[in-house]
Backbone as numpy.savetxt, mean C-alpha at the origin, in Angstrom:
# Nx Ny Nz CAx CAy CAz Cx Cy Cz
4.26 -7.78 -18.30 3.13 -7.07 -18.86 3.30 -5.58 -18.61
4.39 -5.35 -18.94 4.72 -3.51 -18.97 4.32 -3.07 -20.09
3.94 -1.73 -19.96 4.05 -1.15 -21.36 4.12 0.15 -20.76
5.51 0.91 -20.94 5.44 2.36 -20.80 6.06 3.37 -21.80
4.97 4.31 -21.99 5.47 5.25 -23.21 5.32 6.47 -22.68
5.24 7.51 -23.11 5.38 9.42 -23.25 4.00 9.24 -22.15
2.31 8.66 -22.86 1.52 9.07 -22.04 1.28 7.81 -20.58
1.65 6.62 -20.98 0.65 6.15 -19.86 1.94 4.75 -18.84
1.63 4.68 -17.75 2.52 3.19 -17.55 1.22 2.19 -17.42
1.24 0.96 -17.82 0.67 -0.63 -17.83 0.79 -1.35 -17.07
0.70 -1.62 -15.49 1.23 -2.56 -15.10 -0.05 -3.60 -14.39
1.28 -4.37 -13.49 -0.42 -5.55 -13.42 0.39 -5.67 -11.23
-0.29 -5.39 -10.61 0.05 -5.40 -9.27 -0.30 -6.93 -8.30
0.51 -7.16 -7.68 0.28 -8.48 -7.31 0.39 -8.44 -5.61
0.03 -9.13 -4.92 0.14 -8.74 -3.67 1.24 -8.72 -2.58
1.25 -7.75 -1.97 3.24 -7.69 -1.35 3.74 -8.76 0.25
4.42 -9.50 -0.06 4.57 -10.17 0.96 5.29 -9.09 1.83
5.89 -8.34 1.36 7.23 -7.18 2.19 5.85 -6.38 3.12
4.84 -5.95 2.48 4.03 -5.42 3.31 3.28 -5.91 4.42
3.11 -7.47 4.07 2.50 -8.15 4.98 3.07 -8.55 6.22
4.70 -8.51 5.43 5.49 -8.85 7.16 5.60 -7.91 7.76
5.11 -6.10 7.23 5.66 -5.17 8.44 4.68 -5.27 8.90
3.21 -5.47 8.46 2.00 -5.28 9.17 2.37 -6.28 10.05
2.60 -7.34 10.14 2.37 -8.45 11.25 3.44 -7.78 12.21
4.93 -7.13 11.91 5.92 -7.26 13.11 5.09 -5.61 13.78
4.91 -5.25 13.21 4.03 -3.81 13.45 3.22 -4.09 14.69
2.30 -4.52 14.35 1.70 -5.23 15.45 1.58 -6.02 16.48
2.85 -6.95 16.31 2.72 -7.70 16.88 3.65 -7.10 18.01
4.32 -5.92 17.92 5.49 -5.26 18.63 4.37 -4.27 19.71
3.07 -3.65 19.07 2.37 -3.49 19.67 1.86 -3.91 20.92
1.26 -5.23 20.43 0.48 -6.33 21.25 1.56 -6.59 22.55
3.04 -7.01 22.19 3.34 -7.27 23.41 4.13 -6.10 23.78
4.24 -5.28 23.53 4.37 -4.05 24.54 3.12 -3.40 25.66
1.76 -3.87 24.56 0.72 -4.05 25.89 0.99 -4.36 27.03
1.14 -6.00 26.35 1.16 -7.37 27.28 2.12 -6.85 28.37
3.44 -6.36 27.82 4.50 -6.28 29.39 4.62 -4.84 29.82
4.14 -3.68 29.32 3.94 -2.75 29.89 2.40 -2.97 31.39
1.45 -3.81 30.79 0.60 -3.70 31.83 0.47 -4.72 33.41
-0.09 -3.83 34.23 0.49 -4.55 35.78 -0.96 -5.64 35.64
-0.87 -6.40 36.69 -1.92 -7.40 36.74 -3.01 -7.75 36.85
-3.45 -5.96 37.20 -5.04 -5.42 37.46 -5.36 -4.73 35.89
-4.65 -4.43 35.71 -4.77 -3.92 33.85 -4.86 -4.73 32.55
-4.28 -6.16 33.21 -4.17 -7.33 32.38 -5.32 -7.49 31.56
-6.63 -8.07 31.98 -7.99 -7.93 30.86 -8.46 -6.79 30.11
-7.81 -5.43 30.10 -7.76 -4.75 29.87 -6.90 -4.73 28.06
-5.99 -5.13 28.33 -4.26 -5.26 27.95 -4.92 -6.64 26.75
-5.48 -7.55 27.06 -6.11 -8.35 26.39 -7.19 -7.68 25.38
-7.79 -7.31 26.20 -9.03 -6.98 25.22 -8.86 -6.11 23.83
-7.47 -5.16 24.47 -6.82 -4.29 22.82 -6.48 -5.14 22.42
-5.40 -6.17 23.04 -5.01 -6.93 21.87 -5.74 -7.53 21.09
-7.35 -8.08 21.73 -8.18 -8.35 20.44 -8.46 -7.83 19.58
-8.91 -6.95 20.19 -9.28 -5.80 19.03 -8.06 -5.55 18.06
-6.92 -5.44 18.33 -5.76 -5.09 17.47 -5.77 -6.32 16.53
-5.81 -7.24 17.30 -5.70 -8.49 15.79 -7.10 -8.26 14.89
-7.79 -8.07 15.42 -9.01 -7.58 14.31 -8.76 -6.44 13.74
-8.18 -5.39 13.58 -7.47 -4.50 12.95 -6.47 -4.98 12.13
-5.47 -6.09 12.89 -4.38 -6.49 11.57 -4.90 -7.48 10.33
-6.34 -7.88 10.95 -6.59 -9.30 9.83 -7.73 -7.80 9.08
-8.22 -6.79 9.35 -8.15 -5.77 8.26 -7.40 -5.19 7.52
-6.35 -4.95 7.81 -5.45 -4.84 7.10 -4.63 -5.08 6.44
-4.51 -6.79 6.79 -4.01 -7.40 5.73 -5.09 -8.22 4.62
-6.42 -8.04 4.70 -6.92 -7.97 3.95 -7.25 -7.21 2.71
-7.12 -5.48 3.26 -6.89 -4.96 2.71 -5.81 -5.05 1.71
-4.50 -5.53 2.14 -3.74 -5.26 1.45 -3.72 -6.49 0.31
-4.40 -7.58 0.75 -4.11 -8.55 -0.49 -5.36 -8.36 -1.94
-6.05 -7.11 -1.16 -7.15 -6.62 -2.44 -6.39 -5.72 -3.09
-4.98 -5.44 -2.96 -4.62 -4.46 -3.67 -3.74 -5.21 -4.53
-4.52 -5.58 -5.45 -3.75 -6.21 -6.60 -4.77 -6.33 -7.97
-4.01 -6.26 -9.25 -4.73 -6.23 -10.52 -3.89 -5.24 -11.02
-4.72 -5.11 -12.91 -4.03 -4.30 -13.69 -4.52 -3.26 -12.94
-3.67 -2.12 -13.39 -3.15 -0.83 -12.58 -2.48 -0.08 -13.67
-2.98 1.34 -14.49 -2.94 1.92 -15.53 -2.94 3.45 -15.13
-1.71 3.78 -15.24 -1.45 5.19 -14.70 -1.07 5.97 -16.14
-1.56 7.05 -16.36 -1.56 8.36 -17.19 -0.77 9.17 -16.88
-0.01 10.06 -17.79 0.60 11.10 -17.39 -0.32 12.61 -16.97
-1.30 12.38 -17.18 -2.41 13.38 -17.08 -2.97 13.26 -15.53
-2.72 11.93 -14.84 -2.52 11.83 -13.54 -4.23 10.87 -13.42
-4.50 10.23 -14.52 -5.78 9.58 -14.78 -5.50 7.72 -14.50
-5.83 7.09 -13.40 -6.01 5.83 -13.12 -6.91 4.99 -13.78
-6.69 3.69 -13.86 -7.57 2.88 -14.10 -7.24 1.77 -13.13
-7.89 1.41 -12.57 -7.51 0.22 -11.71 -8.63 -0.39 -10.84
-8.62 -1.81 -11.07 -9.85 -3.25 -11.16 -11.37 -2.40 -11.70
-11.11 -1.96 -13.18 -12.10 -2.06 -13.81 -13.05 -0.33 -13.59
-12.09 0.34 -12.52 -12.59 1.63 -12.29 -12.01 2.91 -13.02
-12.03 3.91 -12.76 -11.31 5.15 -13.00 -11.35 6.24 -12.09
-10.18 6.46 -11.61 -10.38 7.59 -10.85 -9.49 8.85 -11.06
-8.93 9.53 -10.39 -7.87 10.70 -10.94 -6.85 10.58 -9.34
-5.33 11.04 -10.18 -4.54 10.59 -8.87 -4.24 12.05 -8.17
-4.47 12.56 -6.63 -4.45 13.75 -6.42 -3.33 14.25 -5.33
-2.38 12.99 -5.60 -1.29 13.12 -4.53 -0.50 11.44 -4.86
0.64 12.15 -5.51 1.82 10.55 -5.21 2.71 11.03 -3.89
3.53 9.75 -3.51 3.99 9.65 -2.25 5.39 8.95 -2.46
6.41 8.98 -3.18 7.44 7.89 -2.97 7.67 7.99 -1.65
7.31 6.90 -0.47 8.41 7.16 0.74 9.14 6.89 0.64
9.93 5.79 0.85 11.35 5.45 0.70 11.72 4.51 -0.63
12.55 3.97 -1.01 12.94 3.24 -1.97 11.92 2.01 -1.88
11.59 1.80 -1.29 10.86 0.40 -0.89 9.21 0.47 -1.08
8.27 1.88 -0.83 7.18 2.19 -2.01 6.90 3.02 -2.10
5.40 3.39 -3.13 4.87 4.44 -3.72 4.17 4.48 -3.05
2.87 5.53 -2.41 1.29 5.92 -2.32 1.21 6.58 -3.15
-0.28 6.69 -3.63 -0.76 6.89 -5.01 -2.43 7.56 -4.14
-2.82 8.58 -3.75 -4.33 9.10 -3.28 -4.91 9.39 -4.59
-5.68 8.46 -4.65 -6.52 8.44 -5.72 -8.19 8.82 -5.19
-8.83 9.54 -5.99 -10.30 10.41 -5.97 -11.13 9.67 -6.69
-12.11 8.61 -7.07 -12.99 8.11 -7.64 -12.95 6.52 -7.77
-12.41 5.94 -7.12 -11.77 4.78 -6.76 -12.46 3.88 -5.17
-13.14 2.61 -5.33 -13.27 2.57 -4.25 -11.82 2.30 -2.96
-10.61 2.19 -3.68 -9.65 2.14 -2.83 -8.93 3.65 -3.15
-8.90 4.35 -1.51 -8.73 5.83 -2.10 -7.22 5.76 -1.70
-6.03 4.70 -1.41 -4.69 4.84 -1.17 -4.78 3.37 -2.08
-3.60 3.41 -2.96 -3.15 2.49 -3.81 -1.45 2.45 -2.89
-1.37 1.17 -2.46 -0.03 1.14 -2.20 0.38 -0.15 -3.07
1.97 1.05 -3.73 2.85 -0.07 -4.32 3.83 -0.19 -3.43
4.56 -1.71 -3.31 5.75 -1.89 -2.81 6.50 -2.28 -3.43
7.76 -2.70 -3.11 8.65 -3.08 -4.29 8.39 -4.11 -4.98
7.55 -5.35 -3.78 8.20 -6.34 -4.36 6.44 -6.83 -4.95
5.19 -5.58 -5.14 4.02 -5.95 -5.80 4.42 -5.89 -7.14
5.78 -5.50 -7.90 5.63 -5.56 -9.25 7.26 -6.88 -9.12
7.44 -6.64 -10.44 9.16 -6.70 -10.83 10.05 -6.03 -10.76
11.35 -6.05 -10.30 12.78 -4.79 -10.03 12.36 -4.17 -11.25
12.42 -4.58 -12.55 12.29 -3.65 -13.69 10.75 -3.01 -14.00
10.01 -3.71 -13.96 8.32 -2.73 -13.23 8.57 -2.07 -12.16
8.98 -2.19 -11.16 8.97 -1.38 -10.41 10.32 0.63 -10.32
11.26 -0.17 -11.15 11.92 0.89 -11.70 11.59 2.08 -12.69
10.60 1.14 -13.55 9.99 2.04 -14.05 8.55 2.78 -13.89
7.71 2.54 -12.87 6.76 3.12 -12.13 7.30 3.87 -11.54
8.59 4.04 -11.00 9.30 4.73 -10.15 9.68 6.06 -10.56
10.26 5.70 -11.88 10.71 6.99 -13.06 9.69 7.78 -13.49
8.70 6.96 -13.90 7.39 7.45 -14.08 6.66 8.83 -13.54
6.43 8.40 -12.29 6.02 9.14 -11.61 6.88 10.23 -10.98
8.31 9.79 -11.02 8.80 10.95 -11.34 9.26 12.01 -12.12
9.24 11.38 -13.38 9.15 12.68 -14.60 7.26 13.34 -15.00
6.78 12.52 -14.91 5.12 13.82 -14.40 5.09 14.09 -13.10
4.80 13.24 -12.01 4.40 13.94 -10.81 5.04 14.70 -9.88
6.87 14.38 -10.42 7.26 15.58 -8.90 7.05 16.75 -8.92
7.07 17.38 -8.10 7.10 18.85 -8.13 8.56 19.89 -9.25
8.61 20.47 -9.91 9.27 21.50 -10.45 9.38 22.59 -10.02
């Protein structure tokens, strides 16, 4: 379900397993660096982040499995995405692997793509995309 021309790209975003495993090793590298950095009087201590941290990762990977649906980018730098519109006021390629997209009128104000939320060939061309309007000149 691509469609990309002069003004706009079409795509449809699906949710990234690649993202979900860094969030989990992310954290979970966290948690037990707590765990064996702390001495035995610090221990309930050392616990109690880690709760809290897993309640941070099951936010965040919530978050991330809401980031999916059609997803309609403009060369004018104009979004549409789950039924909203907002304007995009900062792209981000980090590495080959994804995009950020800071979007202004949107209740999700970071759109993250990863590679593997589209197709190699959707995702090649979101890629191009945004780089023949949005890089810098």
């Amino acid at each position: 379900m691509l469609t990309t021309t002069a003004n706009y790209a079409d795509l449809y975003l699906f949710p990234s397993k690649l993202q979900i495993a860094t969030l989990t090793v992310a954290y979970l590298c966290v948690a037990i660096f707590l765990l064996f950095s702390s001495s035995l009087l610090i221990l309930p201590i050392a616990l109690i982040m880690c709760e809290k941290l897993y309640d941070e990762y099951l936010n965040s990977a919530i978050y991330s499995y809401r980031l999916q649906g059609h997803f309609r980018l403009s060369s004018a730098g104009e979004v549409y995405y789950q039924q909203q519109r907002g304007s995009v006021s900062h792209i981000r390629p980090l590495t080959r692997w994804l995009i950020i997209f800071k979007v202004e009128g949107l209740s999700h104000r970071w759109i993250i793509v990863w590679r593997d939320s589209l197709s190699e060939r959707h995702y090649r061309h979101l890629k191009m995309f945004t780089y023949l309007y949005f890089s810098p000149r």
